[in-house]
Each structure stands twice: as structure tokens, then as C-alpha cells.
PDB file of N, CA, C, O and CB in Angstrom:
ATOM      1  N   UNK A   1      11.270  31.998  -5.902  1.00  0.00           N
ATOM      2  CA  UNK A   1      10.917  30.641  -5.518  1.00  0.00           C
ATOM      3  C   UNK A   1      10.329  30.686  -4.112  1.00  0.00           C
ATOM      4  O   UNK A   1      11.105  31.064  -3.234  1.00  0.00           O
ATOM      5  CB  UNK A   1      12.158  29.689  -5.586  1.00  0.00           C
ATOM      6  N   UNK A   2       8.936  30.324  -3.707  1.00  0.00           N
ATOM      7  CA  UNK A   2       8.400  30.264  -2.909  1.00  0.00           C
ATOM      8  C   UNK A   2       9.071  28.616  -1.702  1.00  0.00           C
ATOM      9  O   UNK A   2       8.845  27.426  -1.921  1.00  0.00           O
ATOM     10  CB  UNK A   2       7.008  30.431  -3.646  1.00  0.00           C
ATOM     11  N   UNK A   3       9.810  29.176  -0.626  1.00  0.00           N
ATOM     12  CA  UNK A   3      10.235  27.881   0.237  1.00  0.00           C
ATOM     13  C   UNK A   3       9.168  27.956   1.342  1.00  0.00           C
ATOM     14  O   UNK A   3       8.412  28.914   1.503  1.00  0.00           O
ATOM     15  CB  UNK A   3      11.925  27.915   0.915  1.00  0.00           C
ATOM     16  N   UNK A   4       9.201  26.592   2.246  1.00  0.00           N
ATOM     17  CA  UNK A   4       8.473  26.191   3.240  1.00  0.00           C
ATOM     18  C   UNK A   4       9.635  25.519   3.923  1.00  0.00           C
ATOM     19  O   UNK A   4      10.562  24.843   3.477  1.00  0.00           O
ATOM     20  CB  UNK A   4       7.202  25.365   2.877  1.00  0.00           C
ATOM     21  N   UNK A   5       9.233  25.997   5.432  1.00  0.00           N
ATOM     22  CA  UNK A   5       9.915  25.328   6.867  1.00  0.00           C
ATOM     23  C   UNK A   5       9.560  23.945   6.810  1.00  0.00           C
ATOM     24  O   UNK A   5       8.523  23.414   6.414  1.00  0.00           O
ATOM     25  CB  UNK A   5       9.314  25.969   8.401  1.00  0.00           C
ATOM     26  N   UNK A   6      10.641  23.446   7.291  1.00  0.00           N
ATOM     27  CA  UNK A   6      10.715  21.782   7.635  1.00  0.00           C
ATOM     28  C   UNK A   6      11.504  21.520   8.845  1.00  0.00           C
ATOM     29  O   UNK A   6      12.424  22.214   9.278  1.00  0.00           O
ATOM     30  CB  UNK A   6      11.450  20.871   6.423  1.00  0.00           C
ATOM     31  N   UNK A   7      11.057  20.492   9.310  1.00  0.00           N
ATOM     32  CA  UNK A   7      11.656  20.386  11.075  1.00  0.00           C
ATOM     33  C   UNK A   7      12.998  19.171  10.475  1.00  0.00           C
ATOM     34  O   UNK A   7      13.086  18.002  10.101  1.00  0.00           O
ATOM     35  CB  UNK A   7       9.985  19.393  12.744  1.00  0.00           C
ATOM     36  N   UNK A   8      13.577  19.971  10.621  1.00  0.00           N
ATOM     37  CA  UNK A   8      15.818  19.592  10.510  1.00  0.00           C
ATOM     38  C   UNK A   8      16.071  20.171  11.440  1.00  0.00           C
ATOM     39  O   UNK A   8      15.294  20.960  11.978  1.00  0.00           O
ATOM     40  CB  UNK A   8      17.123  20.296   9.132  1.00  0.00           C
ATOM     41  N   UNK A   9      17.594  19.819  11.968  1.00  0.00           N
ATOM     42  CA  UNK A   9      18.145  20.280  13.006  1.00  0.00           C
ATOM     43  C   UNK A   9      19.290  20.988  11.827  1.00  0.00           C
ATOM     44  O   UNK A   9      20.305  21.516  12.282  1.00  0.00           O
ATOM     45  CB  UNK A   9      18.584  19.089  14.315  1.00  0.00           C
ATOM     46  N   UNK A  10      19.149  20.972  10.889  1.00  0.00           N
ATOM     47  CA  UNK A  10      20.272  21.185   9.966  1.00  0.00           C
ATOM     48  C   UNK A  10      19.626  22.464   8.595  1.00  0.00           C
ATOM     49  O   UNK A  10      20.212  23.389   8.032  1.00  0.00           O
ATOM     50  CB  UNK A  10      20.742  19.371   9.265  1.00  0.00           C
ATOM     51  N   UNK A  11      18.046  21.880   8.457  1.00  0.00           N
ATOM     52  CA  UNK A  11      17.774  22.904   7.331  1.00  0.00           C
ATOM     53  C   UNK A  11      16.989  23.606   7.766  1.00  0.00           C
ATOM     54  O   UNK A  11      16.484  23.238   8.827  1.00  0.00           O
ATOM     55  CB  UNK A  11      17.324  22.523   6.099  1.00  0.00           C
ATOM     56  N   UNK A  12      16.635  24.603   7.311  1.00  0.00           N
ATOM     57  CA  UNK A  12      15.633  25.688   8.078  1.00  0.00           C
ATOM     58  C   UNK A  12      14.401  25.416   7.013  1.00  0.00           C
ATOM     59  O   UNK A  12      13.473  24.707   7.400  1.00  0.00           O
ATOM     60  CB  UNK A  12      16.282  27.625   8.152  1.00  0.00           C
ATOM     61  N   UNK A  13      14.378  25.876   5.897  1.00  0.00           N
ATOM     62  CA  UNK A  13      13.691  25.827   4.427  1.00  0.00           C
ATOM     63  C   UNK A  13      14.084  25.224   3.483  1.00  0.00           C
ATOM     64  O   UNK A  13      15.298  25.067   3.353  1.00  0.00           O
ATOM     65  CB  UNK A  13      13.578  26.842   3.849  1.00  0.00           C
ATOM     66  N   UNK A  14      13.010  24.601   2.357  1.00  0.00           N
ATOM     67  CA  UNK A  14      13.481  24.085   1.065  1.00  0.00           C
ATOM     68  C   UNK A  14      12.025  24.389   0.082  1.00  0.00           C
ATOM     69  O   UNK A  14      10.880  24.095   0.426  1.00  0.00           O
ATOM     70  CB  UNK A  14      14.010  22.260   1.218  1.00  0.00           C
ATOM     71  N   UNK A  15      12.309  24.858  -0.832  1.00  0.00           N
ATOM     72  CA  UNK A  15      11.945  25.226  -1.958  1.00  0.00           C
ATOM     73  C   UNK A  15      12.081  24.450  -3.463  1.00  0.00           C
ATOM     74  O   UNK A  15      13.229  24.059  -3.670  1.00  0.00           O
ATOM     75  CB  UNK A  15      12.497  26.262  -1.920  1.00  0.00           C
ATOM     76  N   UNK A  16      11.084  24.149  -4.580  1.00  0.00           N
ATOM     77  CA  UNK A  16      11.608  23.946  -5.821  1.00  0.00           C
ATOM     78  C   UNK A  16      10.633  24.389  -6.779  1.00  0.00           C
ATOM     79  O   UNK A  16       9.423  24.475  -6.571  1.00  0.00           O
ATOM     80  CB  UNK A  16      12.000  22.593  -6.028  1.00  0.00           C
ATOM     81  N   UNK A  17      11.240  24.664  -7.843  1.00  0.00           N
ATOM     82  CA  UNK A  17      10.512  25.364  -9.042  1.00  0.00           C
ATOM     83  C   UNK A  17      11.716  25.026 -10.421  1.00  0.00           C
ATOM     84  O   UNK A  17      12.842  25.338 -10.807  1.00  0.00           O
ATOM     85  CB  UNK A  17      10.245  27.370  -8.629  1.00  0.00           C
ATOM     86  N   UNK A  18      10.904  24.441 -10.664  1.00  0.00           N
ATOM     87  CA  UNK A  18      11.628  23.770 -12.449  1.00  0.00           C
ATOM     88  C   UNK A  18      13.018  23.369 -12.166  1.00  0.00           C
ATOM     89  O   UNK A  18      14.132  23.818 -12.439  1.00  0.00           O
ATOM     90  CB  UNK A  18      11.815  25.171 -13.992  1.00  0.00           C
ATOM     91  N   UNK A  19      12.419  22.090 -11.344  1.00  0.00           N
ATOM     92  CA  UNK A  19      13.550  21.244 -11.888  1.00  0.00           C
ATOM     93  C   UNK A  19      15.234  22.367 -10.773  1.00  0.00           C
ATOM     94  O   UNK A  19      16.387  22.285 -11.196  1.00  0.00           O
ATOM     95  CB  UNK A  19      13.476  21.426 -14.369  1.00  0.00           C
ATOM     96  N   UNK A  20      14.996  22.948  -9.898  1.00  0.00           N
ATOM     97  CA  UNK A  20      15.682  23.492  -9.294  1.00  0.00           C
ATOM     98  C   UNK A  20      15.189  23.331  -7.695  1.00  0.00           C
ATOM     99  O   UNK A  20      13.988  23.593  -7.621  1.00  0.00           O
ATOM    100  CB  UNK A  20      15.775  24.701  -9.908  1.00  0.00           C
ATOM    101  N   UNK A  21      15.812  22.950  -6.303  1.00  0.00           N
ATOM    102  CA  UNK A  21      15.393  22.705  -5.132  1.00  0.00           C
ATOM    103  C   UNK A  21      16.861  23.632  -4.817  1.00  0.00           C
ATOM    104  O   UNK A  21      18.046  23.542  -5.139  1.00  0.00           O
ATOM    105  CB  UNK A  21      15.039  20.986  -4.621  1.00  0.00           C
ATOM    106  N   UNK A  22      15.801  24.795  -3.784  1.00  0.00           N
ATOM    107  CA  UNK A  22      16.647  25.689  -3.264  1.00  0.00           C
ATOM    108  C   UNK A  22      16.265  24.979  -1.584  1.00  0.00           C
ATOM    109  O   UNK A  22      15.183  24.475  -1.281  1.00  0.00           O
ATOM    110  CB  UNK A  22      16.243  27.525  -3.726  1.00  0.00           C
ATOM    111  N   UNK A  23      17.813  25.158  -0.412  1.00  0.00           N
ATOM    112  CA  UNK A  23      17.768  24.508   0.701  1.00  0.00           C
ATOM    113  C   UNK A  23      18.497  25.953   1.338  1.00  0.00           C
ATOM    114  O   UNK A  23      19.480  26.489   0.827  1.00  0.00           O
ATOM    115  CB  UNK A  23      18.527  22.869   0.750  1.00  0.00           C
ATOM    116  N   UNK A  24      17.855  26.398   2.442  1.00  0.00           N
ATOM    117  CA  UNK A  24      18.409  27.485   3.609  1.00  0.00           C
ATOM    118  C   UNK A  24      18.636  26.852   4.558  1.00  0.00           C
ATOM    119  O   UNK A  24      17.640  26.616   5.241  1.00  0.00           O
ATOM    120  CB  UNK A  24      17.569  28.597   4.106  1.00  0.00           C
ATOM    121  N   UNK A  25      19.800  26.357   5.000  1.00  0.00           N
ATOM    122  CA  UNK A  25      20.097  26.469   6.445  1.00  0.00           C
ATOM    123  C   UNK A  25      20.107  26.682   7.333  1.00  0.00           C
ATOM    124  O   UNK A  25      20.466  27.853   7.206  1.00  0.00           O
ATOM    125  CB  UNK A  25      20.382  26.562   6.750  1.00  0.00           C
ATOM    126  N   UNK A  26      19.965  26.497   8.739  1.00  0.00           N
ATOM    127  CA  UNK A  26      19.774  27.541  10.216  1.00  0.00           C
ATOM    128  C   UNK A  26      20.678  28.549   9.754  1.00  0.00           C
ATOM    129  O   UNK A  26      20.171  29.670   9.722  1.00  0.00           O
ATOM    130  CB  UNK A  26      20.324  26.861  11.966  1.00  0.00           C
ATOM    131  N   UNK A  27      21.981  28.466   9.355  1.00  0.00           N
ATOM    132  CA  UNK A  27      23.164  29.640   9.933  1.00  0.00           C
ATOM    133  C   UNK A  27      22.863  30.511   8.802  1.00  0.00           C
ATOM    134  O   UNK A  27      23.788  31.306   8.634  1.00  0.00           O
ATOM    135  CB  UNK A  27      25.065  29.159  10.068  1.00  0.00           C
ATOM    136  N   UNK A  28      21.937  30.653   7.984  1.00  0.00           N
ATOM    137  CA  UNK A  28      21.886  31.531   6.915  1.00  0.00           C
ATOM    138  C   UNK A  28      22.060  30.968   5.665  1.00  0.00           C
ATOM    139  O   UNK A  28      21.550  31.404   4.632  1.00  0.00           O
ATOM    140  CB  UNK A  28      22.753  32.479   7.057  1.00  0.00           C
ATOM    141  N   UNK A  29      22.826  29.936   5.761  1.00  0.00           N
ATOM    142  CA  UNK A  29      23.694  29.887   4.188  1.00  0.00           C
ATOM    143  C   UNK A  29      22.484  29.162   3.229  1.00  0.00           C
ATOM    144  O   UNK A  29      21.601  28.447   3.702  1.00  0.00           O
ATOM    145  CB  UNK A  29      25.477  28.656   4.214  1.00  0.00           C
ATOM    146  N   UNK A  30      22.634  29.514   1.697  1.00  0.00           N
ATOM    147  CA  UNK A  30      21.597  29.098   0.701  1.00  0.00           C
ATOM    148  C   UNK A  30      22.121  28.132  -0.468  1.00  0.00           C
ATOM    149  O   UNK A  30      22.923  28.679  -1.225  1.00  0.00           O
ATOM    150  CB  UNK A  30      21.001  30.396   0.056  1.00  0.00           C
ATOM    151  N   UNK A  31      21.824  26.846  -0.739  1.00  0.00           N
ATOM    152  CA  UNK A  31      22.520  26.771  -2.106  1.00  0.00           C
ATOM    153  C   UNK A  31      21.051  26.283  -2.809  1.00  0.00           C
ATOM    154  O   UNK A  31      19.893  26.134  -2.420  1.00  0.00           O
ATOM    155  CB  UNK A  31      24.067  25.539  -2.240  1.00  0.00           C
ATOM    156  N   UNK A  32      21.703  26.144  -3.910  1.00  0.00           N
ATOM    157  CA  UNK A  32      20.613  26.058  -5.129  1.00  0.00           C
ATOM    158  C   UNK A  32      21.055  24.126  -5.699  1.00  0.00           C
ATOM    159  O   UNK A  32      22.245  23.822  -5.782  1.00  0.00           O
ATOM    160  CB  UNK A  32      21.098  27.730  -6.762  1.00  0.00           C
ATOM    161  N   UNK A  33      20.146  23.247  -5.965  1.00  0.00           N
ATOM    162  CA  UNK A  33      20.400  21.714  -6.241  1.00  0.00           C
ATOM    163  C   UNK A  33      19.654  21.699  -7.469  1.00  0.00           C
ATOM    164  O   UNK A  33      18.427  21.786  -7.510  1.00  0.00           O
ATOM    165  CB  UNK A  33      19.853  20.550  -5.066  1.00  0.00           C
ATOM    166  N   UNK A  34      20.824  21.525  -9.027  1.00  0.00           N
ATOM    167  CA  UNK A  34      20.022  21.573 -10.094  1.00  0.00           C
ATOM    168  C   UNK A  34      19.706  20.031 -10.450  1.00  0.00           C
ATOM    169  O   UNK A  34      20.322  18.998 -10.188  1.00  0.00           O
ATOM    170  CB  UNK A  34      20.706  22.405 -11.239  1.00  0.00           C
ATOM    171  N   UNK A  35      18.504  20.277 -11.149  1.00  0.00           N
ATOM    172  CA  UNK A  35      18.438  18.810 -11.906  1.00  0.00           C
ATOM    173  C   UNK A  35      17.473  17.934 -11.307  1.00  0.00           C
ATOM    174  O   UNK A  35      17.261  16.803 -11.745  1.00  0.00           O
ATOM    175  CB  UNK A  35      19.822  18.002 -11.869  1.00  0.00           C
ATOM    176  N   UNK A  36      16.857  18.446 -10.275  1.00  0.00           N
ATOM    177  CA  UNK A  36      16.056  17.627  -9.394  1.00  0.00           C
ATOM    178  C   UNK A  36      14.349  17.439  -9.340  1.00  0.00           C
ATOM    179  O   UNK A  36      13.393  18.084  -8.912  1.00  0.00           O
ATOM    180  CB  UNK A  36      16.453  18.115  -8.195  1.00  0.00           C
ATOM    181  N   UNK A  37      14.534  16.419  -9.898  1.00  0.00           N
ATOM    182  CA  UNK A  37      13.093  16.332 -10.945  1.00  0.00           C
ATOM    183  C   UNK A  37      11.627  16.913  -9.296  1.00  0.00           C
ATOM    184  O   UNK A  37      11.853  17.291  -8.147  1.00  0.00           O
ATOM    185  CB  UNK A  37      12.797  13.691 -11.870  1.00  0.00           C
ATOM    186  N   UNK A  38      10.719  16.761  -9.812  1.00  0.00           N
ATOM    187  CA  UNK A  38       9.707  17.403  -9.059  1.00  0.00           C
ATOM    188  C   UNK A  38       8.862  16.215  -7.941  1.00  0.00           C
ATOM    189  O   UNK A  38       8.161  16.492  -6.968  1.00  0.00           O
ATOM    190  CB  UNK A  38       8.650  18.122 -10.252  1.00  0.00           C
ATOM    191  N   UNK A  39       9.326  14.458  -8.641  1.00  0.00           N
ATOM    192  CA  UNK A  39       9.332  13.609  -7.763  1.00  0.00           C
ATOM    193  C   UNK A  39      10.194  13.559  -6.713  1.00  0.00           C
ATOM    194  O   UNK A  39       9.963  13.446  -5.510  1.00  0.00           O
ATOM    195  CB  UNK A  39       9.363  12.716  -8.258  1.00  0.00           C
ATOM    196  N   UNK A  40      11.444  13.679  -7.445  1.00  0.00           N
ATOM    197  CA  UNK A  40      12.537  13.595  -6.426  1.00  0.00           C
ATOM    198  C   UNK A  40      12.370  14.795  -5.254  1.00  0.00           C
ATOM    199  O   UNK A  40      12.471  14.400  -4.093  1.00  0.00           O
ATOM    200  CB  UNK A  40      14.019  13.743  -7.236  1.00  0.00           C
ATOM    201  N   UNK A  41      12.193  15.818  -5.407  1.00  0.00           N
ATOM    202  CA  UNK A  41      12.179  16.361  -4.326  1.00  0.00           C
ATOM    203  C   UNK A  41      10.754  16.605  -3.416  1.00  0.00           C
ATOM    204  O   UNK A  41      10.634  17.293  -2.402  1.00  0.00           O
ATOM    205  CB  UNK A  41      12.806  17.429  -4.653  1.00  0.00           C
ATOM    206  N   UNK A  42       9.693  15.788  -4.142  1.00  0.00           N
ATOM    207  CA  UNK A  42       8.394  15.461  -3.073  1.00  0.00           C
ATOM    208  C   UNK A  42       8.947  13.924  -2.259  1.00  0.00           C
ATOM    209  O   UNK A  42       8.302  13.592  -1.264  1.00  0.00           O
ATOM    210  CB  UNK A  42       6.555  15.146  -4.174  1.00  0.00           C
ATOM    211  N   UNK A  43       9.975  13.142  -2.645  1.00  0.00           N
ATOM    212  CA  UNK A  43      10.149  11.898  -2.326  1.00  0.00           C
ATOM    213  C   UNK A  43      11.109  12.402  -0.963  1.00  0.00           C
ATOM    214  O   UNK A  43      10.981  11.982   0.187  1.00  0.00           O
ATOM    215  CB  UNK A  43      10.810  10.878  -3.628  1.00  0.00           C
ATOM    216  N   UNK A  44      12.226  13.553  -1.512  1.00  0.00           N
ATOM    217  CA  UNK A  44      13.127  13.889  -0.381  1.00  0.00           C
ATOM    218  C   UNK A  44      12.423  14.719   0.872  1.00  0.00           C
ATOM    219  O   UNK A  44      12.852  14.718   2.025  1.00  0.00           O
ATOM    220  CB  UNK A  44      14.321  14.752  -0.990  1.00  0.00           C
ATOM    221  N   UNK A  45      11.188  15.462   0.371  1.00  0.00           N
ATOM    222  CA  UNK A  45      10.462  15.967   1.691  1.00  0.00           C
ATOM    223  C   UNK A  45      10.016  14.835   2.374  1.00  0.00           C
ATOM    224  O   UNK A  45      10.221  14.834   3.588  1.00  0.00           O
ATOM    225  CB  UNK A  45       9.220  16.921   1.462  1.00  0.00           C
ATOM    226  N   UNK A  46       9.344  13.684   1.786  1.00  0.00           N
ATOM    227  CA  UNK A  46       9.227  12.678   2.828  1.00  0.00           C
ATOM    228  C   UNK A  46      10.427  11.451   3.649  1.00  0.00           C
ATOM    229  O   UNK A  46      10.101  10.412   4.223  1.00  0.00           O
ATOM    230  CB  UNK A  46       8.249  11.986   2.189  1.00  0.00           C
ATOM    231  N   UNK A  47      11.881  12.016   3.451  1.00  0.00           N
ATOM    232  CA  UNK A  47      13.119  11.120   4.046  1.00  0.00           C
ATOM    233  C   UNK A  47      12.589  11.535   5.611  1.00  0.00           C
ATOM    234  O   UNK A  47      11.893  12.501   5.926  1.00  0.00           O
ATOM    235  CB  UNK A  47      15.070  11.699   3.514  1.00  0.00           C
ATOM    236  N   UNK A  48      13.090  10.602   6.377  1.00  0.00           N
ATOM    237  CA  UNK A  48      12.884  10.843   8.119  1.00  0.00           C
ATOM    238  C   UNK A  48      14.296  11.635   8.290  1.00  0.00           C
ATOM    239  O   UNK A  48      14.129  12.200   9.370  1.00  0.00           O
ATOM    240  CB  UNK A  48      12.784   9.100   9.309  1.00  0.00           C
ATOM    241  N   UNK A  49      15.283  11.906   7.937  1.00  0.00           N
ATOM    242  CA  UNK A  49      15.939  12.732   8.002  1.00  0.00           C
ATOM    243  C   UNK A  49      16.700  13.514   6.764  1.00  0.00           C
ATOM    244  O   UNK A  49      17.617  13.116   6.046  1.00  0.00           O
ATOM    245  CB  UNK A  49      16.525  12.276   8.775  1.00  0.00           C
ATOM    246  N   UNK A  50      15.770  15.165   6.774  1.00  0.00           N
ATOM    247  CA  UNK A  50      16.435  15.241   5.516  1.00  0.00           C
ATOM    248  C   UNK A  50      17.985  15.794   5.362  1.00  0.00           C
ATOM    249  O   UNK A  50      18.536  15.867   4.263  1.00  0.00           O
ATOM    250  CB  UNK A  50      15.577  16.061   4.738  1.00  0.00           C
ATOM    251  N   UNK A  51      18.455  16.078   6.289  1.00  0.00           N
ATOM    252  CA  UNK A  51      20.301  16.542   6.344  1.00  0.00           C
ATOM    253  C   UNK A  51      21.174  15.051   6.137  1.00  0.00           C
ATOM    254  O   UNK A  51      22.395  15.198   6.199  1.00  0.00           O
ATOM    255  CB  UNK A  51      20.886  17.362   8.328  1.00  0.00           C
ATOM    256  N   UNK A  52      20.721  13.740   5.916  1.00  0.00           N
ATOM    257  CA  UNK A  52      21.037  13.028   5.289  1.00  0.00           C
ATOM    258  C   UNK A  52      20.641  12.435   3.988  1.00  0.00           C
ATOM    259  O   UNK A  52      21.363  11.595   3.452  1.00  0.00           O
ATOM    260  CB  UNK A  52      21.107  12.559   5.911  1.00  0.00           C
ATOM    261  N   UNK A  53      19.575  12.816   3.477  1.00  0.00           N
ATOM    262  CA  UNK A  53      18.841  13.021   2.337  1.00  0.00           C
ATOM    263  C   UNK A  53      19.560  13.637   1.476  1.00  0.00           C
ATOM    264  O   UNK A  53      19.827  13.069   0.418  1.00  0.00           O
ATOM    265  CB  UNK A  53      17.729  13.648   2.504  1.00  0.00           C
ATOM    266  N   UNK A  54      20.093  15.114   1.780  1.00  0.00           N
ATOM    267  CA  UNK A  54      20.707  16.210   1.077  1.00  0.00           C
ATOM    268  C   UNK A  54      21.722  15.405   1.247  1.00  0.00           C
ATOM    269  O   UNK A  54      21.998  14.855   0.181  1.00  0.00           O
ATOM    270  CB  UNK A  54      20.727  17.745   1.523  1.00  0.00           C
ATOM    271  N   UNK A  55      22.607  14.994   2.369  1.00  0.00           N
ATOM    272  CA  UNK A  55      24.111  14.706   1.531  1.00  0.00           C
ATOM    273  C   UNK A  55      23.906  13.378   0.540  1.00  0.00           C
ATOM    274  O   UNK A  55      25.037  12.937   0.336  1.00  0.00           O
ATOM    275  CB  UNK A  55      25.557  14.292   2.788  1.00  0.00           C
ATOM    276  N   UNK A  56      23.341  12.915   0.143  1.00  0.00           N
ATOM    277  CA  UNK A  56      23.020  11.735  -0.728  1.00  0.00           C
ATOM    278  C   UNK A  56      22.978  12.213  -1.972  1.00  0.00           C
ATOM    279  O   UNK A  56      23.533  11.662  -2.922  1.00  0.00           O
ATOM    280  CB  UNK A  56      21.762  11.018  -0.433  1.00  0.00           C
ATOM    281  N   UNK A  57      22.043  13.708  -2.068  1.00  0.00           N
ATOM    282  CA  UNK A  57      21.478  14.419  -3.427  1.00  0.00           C
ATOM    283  C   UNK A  57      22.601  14.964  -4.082  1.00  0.00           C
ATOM    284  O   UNK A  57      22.789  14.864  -5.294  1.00  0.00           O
ATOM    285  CB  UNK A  57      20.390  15.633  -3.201  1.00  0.00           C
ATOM    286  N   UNK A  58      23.567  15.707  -3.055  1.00  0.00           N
ATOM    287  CA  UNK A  58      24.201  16.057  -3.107  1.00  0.00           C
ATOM    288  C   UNK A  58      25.873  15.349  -4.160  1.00  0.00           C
ATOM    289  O   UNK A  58      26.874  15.840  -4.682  1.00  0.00           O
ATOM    290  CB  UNK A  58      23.892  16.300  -1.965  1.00  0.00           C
ATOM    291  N   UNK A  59      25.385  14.249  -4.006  1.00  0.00           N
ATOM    292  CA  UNK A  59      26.217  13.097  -4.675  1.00  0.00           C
ATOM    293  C   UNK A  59      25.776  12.832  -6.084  1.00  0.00           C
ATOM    294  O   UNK A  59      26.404  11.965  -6.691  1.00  0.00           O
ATOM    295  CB  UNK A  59      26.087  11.731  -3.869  1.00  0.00           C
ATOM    296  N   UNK A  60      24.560  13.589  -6.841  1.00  0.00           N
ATOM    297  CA  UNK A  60      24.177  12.844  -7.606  1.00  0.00           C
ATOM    298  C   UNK A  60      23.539  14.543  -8.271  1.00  0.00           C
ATOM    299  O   UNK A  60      23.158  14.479  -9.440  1.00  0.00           O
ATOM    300  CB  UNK A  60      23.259  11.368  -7.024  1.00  0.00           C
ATOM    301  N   UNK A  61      23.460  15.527  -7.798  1.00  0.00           N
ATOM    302  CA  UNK A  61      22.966  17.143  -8.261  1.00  0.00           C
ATOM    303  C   UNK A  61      24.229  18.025  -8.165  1.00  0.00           C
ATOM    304  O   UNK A  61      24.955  18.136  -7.177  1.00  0.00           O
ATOM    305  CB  UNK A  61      21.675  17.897  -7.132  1.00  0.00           C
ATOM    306  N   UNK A  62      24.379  18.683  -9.458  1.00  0.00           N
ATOM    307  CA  UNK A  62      25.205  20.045  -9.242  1.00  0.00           C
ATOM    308  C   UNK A  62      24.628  21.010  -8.201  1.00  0.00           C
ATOM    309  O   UNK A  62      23.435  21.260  -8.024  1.00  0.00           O
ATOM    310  CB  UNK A  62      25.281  20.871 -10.606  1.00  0.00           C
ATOM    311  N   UNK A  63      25.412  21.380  -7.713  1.00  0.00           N
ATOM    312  CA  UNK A  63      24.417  22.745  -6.447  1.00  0.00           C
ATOM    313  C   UNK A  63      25.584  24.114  -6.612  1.00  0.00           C
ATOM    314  O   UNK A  63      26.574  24.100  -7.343  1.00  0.00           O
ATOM    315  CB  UNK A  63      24.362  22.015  -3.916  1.00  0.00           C
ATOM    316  N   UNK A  64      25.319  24.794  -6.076  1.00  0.00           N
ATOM    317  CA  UNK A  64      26.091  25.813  -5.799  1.00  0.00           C
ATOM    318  C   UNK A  64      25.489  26.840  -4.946  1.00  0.00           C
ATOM    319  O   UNK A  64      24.261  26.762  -4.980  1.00  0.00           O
ATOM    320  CB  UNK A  64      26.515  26.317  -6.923  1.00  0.00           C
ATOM    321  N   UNK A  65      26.025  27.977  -4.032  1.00  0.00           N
ATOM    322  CA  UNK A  65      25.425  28.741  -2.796  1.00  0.00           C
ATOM    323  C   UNK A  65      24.601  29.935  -3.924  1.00  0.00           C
ATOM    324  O   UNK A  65      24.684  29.927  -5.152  1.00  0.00           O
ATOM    325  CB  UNK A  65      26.892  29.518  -1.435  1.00  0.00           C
ATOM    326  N   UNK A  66      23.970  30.717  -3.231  1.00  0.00           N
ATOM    327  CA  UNK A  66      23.353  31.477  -3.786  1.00  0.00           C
ATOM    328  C   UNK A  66      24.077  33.048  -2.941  1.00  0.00           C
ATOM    329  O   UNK A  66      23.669  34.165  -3.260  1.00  0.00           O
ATOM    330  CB  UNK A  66      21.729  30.989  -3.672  1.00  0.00           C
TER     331      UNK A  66
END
């Protein structure tokens, strides 16, 4: 899965490919957010903050670390 940098104070990278949005963190850590249609996560690149974005998704997508 090809990711791209985004200016967070919280995420480093985010990535998606079928219906899967992978998120890297500054400190390293990776999880994987299933289920997340290909709007939804062009809609979440445009939130003004996305480390509150993610905990929202997070409420509503299975994820797990990679």
C-alpha cells in the first residue's frame, strides 16, 4: 500500500487501497482501519484535524496494529 505524509502533530502517513486505510504515527506505531469506503477516506484527508477525525473512525471501523 502506497502512503503519503500529512501535516498532524499525531500522524505521520496514511494510506488506502480496497476499502482498507493504513495510518503511521510519529512514534512508529501502524494500524490498519477496515471498511473504509474510498469516499470516506478522501473526505477524512480533507478534516482540519485529522487525529480527531481518526478517533471518530475509529468508533465506527474495525482496525488493528500491523
Amino acid at each position: 500500500m502506497q502512503r503519503h505524509s500529512v501535516s498532524s502533530s499525531r500522524i505521520a502517513n496514511i494510506g488506502w487501497e480496497n476499502n482498507t486505510m493504513e495510518v503511521q504515527f510519529h512514534n512508529g506505531a501502524m494500524y490498519q482501519y477496515h471498511g473504509v469506503s474510498q469516499s470516506e477516506y478522501q473526505n477524512f484527508l480533507k478534516e482540519p484535524s485529522l487525529g480527531s477525525a481518526l478517533s471518530r473512525l475509529d468508533k465506527i471501523h474495525p482496525y488493528n496494529p500491523v
